[in-house]
C-alpha positions as CSV (number, residue, x, y, z in Angstrom):
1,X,149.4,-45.4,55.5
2,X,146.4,-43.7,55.0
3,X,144.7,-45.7,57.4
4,X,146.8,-44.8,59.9
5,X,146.8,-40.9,58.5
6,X,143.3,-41.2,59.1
7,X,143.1,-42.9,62.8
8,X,145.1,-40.5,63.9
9,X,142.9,-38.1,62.5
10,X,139.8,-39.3,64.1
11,X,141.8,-39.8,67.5
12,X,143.0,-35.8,67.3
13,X,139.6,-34.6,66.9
14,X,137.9,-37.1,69.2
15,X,140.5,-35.7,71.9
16,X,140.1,-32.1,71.3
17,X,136.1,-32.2,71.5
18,X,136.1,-33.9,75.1
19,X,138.6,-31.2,76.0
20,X,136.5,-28.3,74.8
21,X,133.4,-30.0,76.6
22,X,135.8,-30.5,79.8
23,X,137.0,-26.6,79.4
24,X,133.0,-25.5,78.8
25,X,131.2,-24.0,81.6
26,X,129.1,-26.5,83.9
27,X,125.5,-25.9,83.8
28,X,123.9,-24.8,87.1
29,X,125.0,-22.0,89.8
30,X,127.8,-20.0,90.5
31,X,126.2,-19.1,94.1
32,X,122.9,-19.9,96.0
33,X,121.6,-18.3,99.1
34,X,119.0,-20.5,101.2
35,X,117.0,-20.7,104.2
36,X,116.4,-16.9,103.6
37,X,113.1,-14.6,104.0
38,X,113.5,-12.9,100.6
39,X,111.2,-9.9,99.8
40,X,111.7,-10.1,96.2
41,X,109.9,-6.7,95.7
42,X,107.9,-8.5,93.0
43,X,104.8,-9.2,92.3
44,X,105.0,-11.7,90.5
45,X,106.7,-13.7,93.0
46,X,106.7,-11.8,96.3
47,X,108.2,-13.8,98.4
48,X,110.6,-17.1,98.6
49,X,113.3,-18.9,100.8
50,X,116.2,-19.1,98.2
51,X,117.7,-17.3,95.0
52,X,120.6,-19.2,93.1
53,X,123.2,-16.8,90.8
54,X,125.0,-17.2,87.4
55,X,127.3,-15.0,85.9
56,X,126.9,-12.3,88.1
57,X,123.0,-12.6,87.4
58,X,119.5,-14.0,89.8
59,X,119.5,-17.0,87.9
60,X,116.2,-18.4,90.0
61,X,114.0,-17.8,93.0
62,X,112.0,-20.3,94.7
63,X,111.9,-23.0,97.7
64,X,115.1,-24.4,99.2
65,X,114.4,-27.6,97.6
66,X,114.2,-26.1,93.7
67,X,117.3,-23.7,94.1
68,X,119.2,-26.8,96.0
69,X,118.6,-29.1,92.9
70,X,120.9,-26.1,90.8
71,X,124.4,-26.4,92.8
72,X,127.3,-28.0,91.0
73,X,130.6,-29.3,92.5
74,X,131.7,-25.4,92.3
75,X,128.8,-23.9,94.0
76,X,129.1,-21.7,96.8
77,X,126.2,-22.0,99.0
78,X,125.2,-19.3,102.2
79,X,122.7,-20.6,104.7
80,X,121.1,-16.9,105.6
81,X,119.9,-18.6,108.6
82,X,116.1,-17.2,108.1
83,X,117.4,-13.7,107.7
84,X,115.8,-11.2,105.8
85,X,117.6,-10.7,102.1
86,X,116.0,-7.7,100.3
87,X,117.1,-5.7,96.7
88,X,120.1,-4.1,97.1
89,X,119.4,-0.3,97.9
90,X,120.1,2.4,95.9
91,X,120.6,5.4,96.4
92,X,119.7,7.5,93.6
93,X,120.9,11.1,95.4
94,X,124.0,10.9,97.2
95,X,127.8,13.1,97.1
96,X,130.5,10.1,97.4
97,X,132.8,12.4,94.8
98,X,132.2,15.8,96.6
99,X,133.8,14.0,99.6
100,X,137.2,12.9,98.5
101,X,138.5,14.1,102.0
102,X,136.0,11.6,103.8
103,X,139.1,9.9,105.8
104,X,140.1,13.3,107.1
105,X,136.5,14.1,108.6
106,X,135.2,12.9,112.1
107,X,131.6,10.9,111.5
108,X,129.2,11.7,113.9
109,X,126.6,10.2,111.8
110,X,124.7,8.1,114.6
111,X,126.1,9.2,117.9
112,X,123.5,9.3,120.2
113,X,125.3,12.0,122.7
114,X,126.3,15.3,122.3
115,X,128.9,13.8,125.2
116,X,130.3,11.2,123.1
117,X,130.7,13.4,120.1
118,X,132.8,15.6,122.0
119,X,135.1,12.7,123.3
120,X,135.8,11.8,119.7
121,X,137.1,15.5,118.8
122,X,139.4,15.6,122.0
123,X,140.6,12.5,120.9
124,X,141.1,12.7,117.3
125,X,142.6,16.0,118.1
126,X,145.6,14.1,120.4
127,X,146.4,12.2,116.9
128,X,146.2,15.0,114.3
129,X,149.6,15.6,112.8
130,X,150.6,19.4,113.2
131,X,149.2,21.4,110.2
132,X,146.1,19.4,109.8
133,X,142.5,20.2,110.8
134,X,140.0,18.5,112.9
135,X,137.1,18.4,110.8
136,X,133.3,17.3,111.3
137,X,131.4,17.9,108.1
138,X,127.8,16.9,108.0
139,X,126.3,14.1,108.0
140,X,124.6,15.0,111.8
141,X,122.2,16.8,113.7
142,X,122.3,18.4,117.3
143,X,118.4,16.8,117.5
144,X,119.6,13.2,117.3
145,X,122.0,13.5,120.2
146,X,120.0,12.4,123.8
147,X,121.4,16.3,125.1
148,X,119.4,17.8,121.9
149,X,121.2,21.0,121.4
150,X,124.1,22.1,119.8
151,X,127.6,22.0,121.3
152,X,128.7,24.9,122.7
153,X,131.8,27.0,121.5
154,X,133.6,26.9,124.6
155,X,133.0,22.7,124.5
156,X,134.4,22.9,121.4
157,X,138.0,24.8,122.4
158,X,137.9,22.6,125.2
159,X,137.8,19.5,122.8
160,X,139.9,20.8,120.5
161,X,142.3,23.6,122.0
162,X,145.9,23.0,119.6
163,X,144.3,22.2,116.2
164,X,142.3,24.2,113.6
165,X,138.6,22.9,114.0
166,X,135.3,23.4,111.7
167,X,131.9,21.2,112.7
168,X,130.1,22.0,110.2
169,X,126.0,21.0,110.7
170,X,125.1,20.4,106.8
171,X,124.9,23.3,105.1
172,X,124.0,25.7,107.8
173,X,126.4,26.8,109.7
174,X,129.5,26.2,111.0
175,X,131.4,26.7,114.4
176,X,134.7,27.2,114.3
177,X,138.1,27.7,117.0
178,X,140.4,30.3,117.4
179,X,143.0,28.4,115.3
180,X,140.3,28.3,112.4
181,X,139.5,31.6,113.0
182,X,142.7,32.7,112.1
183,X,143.7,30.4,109.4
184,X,140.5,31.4,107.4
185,X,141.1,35.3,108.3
186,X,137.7,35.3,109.6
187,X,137.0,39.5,109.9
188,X,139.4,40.2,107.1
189,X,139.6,40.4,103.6
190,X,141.3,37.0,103.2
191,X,138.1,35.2,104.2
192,X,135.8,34.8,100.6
193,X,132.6,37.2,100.3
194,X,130.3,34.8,99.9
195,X,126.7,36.3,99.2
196,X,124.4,36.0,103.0
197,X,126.6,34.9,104.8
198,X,126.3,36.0,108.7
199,X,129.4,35.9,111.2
200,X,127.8,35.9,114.9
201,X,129.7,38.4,117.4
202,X,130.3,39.2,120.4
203,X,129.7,41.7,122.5
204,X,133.5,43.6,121.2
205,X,132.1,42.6,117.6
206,X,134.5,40.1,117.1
207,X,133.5,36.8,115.3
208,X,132.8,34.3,117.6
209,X,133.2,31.3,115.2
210,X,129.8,30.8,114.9
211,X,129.2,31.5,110.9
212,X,125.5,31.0,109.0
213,X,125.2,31.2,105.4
214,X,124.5,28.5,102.5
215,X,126.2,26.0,99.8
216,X,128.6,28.1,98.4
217,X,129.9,29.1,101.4
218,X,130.8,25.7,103.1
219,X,132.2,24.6,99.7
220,X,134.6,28.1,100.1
221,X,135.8,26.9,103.7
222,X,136.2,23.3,102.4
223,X,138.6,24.3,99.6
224,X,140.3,26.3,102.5
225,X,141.8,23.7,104.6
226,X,144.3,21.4,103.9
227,X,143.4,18.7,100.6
228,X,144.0,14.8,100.6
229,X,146.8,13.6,98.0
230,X,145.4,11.5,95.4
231,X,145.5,8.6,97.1
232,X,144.4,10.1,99.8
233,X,141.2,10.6,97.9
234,X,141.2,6.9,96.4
235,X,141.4,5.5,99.7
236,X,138.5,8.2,100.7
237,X,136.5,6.4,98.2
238,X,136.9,2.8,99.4
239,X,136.2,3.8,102.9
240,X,133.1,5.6,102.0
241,X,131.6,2.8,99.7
242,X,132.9,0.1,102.5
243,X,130.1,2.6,104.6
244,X,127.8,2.5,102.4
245,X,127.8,-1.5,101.8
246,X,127.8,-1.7,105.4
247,X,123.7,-0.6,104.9
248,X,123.0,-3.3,102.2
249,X,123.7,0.0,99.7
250,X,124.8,-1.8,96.3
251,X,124.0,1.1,93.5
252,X,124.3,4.9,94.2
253,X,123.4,8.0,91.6
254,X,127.1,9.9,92.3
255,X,124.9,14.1,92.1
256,X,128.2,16.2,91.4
257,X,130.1,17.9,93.3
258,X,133.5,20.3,93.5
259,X,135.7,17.6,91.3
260,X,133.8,17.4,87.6
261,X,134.3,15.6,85.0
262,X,136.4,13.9,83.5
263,X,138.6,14.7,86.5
264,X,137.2,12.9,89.3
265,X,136.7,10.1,87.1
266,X,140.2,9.5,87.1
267,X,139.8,8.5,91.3
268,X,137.5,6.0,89.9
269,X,139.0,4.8,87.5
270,X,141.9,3.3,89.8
271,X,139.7,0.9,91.5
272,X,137.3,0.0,88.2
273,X,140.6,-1.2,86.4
274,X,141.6,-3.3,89.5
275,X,137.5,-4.8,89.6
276,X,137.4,-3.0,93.2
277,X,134.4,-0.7,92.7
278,X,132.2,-2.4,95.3
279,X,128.9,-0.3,94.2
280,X,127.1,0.6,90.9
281,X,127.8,4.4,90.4
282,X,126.4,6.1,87.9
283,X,126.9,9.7,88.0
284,X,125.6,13.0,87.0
285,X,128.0,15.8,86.7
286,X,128.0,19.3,87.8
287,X,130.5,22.2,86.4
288,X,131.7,24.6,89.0
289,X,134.0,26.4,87.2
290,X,137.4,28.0,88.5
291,X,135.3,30.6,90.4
292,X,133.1,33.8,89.8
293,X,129.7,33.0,87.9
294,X,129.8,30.9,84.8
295,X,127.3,29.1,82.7
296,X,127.2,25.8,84.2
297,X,124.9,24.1,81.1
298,X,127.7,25.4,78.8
299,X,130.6,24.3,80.9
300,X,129.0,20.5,80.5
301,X,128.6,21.0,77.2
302,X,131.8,21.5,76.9
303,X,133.1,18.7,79.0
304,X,131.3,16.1,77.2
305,X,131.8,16.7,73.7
306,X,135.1,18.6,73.3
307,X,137.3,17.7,76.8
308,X,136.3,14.3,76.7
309,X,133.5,13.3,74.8
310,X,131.1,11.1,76.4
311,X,127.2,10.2,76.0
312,X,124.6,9.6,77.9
313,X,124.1,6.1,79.2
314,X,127.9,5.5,78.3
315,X,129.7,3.3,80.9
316,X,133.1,4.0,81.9
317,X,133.7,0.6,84.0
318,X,135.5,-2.3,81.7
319,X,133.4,-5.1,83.5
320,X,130.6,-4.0,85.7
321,X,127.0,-2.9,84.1
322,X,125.9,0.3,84.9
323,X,129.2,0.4,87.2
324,X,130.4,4.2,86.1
325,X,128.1,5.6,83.7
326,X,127.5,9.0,82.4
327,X,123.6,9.8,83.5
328,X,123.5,13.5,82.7
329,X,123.9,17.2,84.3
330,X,122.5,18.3,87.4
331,X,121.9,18.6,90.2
332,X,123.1,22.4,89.8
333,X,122.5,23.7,86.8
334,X,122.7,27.6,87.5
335,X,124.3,29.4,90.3
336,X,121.9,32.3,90.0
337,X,118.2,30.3,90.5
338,X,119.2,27.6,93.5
339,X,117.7,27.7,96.4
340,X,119.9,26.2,98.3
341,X,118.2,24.1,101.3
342,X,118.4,25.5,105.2
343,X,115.5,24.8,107.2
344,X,116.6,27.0,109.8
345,X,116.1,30.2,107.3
346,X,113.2,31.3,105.2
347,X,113.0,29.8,101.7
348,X,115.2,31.4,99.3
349,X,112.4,32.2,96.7
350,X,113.9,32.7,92.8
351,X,112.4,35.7,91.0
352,X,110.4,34.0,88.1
353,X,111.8,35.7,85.3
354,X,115.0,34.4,86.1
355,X,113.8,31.1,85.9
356,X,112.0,31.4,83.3
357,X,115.4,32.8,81.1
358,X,117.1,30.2,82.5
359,X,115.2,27.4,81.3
360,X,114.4,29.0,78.0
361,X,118.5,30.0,77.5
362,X,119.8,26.4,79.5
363,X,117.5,23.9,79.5
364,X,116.9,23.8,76.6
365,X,120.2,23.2,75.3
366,X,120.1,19.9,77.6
367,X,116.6,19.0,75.6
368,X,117.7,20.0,72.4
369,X,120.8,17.5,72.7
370,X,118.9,14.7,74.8
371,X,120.7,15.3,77.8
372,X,119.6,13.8,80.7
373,X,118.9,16.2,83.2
374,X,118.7,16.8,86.7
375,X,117.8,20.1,88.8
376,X,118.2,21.5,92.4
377,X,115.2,22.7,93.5
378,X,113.7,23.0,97.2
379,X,110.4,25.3,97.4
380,X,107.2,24.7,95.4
381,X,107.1,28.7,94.7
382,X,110.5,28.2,92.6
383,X,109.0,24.7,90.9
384,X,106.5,26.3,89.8
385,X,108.2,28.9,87.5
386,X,110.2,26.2,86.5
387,X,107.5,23.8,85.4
388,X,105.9,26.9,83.5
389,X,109.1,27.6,81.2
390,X,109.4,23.7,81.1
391,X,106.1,23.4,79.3
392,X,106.7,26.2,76.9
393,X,110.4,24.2,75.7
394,X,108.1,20.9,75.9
395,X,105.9,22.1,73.0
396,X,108.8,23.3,70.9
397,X,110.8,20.0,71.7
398,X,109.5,16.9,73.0
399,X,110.6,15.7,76.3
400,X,109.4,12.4,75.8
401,X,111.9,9.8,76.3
402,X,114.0,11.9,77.8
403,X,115.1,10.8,81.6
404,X,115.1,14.3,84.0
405,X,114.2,15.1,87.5
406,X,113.5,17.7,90.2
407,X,115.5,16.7,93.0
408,X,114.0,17.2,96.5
409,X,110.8,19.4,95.8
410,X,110.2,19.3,99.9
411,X,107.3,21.4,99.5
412,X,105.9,20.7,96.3
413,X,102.3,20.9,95.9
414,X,99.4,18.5,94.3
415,X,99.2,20.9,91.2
416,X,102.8,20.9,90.4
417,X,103.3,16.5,90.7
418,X,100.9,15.8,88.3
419,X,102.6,18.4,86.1
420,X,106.0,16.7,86.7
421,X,104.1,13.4,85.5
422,X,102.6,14.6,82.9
423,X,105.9,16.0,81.5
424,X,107.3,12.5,81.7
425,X,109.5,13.5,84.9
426,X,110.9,11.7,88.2
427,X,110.9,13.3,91.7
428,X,114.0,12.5,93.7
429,X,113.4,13.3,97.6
430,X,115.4,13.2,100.3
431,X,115.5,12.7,103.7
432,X,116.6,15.9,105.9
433,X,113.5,16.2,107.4
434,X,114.2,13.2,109.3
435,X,117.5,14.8,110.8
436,X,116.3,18.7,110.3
437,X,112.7,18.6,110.6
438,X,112.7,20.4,114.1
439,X,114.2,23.2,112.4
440,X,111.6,23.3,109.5
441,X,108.9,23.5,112.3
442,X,110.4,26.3,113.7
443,X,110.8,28.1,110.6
444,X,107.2,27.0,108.6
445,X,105.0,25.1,111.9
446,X,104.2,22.3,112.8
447,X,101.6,21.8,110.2
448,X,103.4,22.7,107.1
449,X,106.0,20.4,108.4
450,X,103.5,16.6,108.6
451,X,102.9,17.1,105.0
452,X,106.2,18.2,103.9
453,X,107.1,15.8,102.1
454,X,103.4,15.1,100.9
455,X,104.8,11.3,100.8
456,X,101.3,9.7,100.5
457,X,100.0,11.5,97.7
458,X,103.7,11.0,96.1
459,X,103.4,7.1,96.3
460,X,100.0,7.1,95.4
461,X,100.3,9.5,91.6
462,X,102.8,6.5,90.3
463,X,105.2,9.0,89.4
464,X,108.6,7.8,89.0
465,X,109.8,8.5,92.4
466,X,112.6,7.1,94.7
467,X,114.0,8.0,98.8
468,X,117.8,9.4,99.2
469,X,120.1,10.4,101.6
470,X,121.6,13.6,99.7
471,X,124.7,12.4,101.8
472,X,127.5,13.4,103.5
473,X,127.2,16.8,104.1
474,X,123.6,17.6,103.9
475,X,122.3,14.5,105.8
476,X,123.3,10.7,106.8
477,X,124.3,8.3,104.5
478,X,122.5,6.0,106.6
479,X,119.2,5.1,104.0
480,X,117.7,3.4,107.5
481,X,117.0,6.6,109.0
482,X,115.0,7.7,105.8
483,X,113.3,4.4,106.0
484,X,112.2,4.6,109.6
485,X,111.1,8.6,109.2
486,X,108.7,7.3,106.3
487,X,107.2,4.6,108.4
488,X,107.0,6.1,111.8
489,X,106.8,9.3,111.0
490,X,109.0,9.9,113.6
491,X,112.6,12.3,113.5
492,X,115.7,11.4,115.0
493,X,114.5,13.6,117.7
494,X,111.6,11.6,118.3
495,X,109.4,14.4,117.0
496,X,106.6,13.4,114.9
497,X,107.3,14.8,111.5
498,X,105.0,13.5,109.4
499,X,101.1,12.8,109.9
500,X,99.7,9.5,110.4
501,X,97.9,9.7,106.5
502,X,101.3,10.4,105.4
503,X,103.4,7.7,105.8
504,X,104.2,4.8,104.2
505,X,103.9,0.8,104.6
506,X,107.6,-0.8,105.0
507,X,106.7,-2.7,101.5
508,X,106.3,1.0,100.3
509,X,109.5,2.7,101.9
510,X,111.7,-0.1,101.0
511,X,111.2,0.5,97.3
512,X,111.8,3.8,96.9
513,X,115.4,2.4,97.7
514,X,114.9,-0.3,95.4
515,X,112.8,-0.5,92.4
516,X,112.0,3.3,92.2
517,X,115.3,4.3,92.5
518,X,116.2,2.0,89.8
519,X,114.4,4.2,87.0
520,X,116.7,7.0,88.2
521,X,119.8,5.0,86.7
522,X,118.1,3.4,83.5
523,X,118.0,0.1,85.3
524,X,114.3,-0.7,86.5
525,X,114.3,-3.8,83.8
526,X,117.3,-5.5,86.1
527,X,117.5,-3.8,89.6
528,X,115.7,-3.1,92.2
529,X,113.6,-6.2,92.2
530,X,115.0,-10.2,93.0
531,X,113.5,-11.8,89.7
532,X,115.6,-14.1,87.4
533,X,117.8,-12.7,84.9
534,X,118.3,-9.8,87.2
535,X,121.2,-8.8,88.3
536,X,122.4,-9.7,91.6
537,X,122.4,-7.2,93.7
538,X,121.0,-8.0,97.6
539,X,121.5,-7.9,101.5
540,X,121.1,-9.7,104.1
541,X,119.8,-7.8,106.7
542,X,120.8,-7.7,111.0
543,X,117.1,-7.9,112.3
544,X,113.6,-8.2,110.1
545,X,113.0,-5.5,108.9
546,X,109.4,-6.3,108.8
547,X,108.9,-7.1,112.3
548,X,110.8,-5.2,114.5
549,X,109.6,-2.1,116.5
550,X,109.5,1.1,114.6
551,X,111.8,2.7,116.8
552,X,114.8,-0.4,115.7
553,X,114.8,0.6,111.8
554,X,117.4,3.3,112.1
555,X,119.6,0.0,113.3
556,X,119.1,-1.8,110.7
557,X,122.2,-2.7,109.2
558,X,123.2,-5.6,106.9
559,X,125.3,-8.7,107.7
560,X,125.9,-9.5,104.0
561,X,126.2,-7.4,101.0
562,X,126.3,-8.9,97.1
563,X,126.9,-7.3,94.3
564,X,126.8,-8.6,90.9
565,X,126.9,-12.1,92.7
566,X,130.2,-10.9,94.7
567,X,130.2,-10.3,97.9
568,X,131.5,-6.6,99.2
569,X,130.7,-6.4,102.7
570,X,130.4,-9.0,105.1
571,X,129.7,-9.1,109.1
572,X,129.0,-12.0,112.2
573,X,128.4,-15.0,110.6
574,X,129.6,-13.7,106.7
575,X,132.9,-12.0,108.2
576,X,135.1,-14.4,106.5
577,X,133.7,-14.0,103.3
578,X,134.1,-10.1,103.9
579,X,136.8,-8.3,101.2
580,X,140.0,-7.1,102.8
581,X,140.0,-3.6,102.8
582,X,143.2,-2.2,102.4
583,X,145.2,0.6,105.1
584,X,143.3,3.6,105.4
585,X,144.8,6.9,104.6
586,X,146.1,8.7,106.1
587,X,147.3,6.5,109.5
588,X,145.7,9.3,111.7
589,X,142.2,9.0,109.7
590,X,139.4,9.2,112.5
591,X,137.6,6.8,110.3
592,X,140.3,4.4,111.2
593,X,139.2,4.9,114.8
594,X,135.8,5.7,114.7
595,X,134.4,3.9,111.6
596,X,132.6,5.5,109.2
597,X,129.0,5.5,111.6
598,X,128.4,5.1,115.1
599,X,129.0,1.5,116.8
600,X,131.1,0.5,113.5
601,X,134.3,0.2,115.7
């Protein structure tokens, strides 16, 4: 009896270890990617033909041959048919939550004619549901269309001559019909007072749509027109990212905007729970308040440890690493001292005193609780001020270790980088000049505008330092036009922008979207480079980057996007494997007609 106790036993146990060895994962890949030119952005291992993926993870880089000897029966394998797979990009500057109404807006990122932008208005106005507007915001310039010019109003009326309309041309100006006109109470005391702002005339005095002023203007207006529901603004989200995959993006810095914390995180947090996020996004938050000046540094305070507490580096996605984490405050941190960013007007120069208070008063607070900070500023004559007070808080409390940035410093000068570097800081730029820069030259001259930025000397002081789009309003989200600007020197214009001594090698611009970018999110030990243990994050670009002409880089776009070993976006040869997107909202969405850049649809 006990024999038999005991065979049965042994039998149990015997059974029960081949089924946890039958359950337990098989060793090799989950996915491998071959017949690829990969430009691993690594020195150690610059280049190779194949990359294989584990648990969402590079899990090895090398010769067809070595990453074929890794598949399993469960392997998926992609032939990239000797395409060019780089890093994923990120974009460490960009606005995807200040654009929750992205499916209401018409996108003329990309259109090369001023005549085929105007098309699109006519006929997204034939679709727009009575008490909606028809609504370009940002995202373009009159200098990339082939008529280089802006349109005129009576183009616009014509276009658009039942519906409210605004085209607004980044943060600017703005043209607007008669039906805008009178739903904003333009020339009455409906419309907000909104420090320098400037209504053109005519020759009655009567507005003529035509309005000029800054930031806090255009975000007035947009709070003005009609809002997206809140799955409107979910749905805004998916299309946007969809966009952004579209140009091998697979990690953005999300820079703040009119929904803060812990309020737009709720948008987000409908697709994290589902696993639908198809980008890393980190984000930094910036508290507007309910209008009328406010401490902004207090208002985050606030936010984070009393309304819903949160720390820095915290990650608000169940599942995906660095998927929704809390990276600081910025970009604005005070109303009163930024300077905003319109070429096409002199720079708005801070009195240093005020800056001086303000980082004494604000900043500090930020420093004294090891917040990671980020800050708004344009014009070397306002970062220098800055970088004084800076200094001063730096000797009371260390800033060592602690992640902060200026972000755009255009104009900064030699002095004030190696200050910024010696402080510990990163420099975040960005690339209007490649869509504005023919304004800037009109404003500053030619000359101040082929060093600005000074991109060479940037590169070359191995400061922290990455490339962004500052998208949607203020430029394209397109990371392609930044990339050819940098290497041709060239805006979308065809101006030159930048001299010949400072521009940069492809090898060069690519990483500032990839492995400088990553120490803006915490995450240069596993992105920005293809390296085992990595995570996987890559594209697999249209054309060679490295070998087409100068004038194709803009095009660029990729074929097949992975993130985290998953593919998001997928086009030609990879549609299949593309995720289905679900209906846009709202039905009449010009991004369901028009895509969300030029040649899309």
């Amino acid at each position: 009896m006990i024999r038999k106790i005991f065979i049965a036993f042994v039998t149990s146990f015997s059974f029960s270890v081949v089924q946890a060895q039958t359950t337990q994962e098989q060793p090799g890949a989950d996915l491998i990617v071959i017949n690829a030119k990969i430009f691993t952005g690594s020195r150690a291992q610059p280049e190779a033909s194949a990359l294989a993926v584990k648990n969402g993870r590079i899990y090895s880089v090398g010769s067809d041959a070595d990453i074929l000897g890794l598949k399993n029966s469960n392997t998926e394998i992609i032939d990239a048919r000797s395409r060019t797979l780089i890093p994923g990009i990120i974009d460490a500057h960009i606005h995807v939550l200040n654009d929750l109404a992205y499916n209401y807006n018409v996108r003329w990122d990309g259109v090369p004619t001023l005549r085929r932008a105007l098309t699109m208005l006519s006929e997204q106005a034939a679709r727009t549901p009575k008490g909606q507007w028809v609504k370009v915001i940002g995202g373009w310039s009159p200098y990339q269309f082939e008529e280089n010019r802006f349109p005129t109003l009576d183009e616009l009326r014509s276009a658009v001559p039942d519906r409210p309309l605004i085209v607004q041309y980044a943060y600017n100006q703005a043209f607007l019909n008669k039906q805008a006109i009178e739903a904003l109470g333009v020339g009455t005391d409906r419309f907000p007072k909104v420090p320098d702002t400037e209504f053109e005339r005519d020759s009655r005095g009567n507005p003529t749509g035509v309005i000029h002023g800054y930031t806090w203007l255009f975000l007035a207006l947009e709070s003005m027109v009609p809002q997206p529901t809140f799955d409107e603004q979910v749905s805004s989200m998916v299309y946007s990212i969809h966009g952004l995959n579209r140009f091998g993006v697979t990690s953005i810095i999300d820079n703040g905007g009119r929904w803060p914390y812990p309020e737009a995180q709720a948008r987000v947090d409908v697709l994290a729970r589902d696993n639908r996020l198809n980008v890393r996004m980190p984000f930094v938050d910036l508290q507007l308040g309910d209008g009328g000046p406010v401490n902004m540094v207090d208002l985050e305070i606030e936010a984070i440890t009393k309304t819903a507490p949160i720390s820095a580096g915290q990650n608000l996605h169940p599942t995906l690493a660095h998927g929704h984490e809390y990276r600081g405050a910025g970009e604005v941190l005070s109303g009163a001292v930024h300077d905003h960013e319109n070429f096409d007007r002199p720079a708005v120069i801070i009195e240093p005193e005020k800056m001086r208070r303000f980082v004494e008063q604000d900043v500090m607070k930020l420093v004294q609780r090891r917040i990671p900070f980020r800050m708004h500023v344009s014009y070397n004559e306002n970062i220098s001020p800055f970088l004084d007070a800076l200094e001063k808080v730096n000797e009371t409390i260390s800033l060592d270790g602690l992640k902060w940035s200026l972000e755009h410093a255009e104009t900064i000068s030699p002095e004030n980088i190696a200050r910024v570097k010696k402080l510990g800081g990163g420099i975040a730029l960005d690339a209007k000049m490649a869509l504005h820069g023919d304004g800037f030259i009109r404003t500053y001259g030619r000359q101040k505008a082929l060093e600005t930025p000074r991109l060479r000397m940037l590169v070359d002081s191995g400061i922290p330092l990455a490339m962004t789009t500052d998208a949607f309003r203020a430029a394209t989200f397109n990371p392609w036009v930044a990339v050819s600007w940098m290497v041709s020197g060239k805006a979308v214009s065809g101006s030159e922008i930048l001299a010949e001594n400072n521009r940069l090698s492809r090898a060069e611009a690519l990483k500032l979207f990839t492995s400088g970018a990553a120490w803006f999110m915490n995450a240069e030990a596993e992105l920005g480079i293809i390296a085992p243990g990595n995570l996987a994050d890559f594209a697999v670009l249209d054309r060679d980057y490295f070998a087409v002409p100068e004038d194709q880089i803009s095009s660029i776009s990729s074929v097949l996007t992975i993130v985290g070993g998953k593919v998001v976006f997928g086009a030609q040869d990879y549609s299949a494997l593309s995720p289905k997107l679900p209906d846009i909202l709202p039905a009449w969405s010009p991004v369901k007609y028009f895509g969300s850049y030029h040649g899309e649809k």
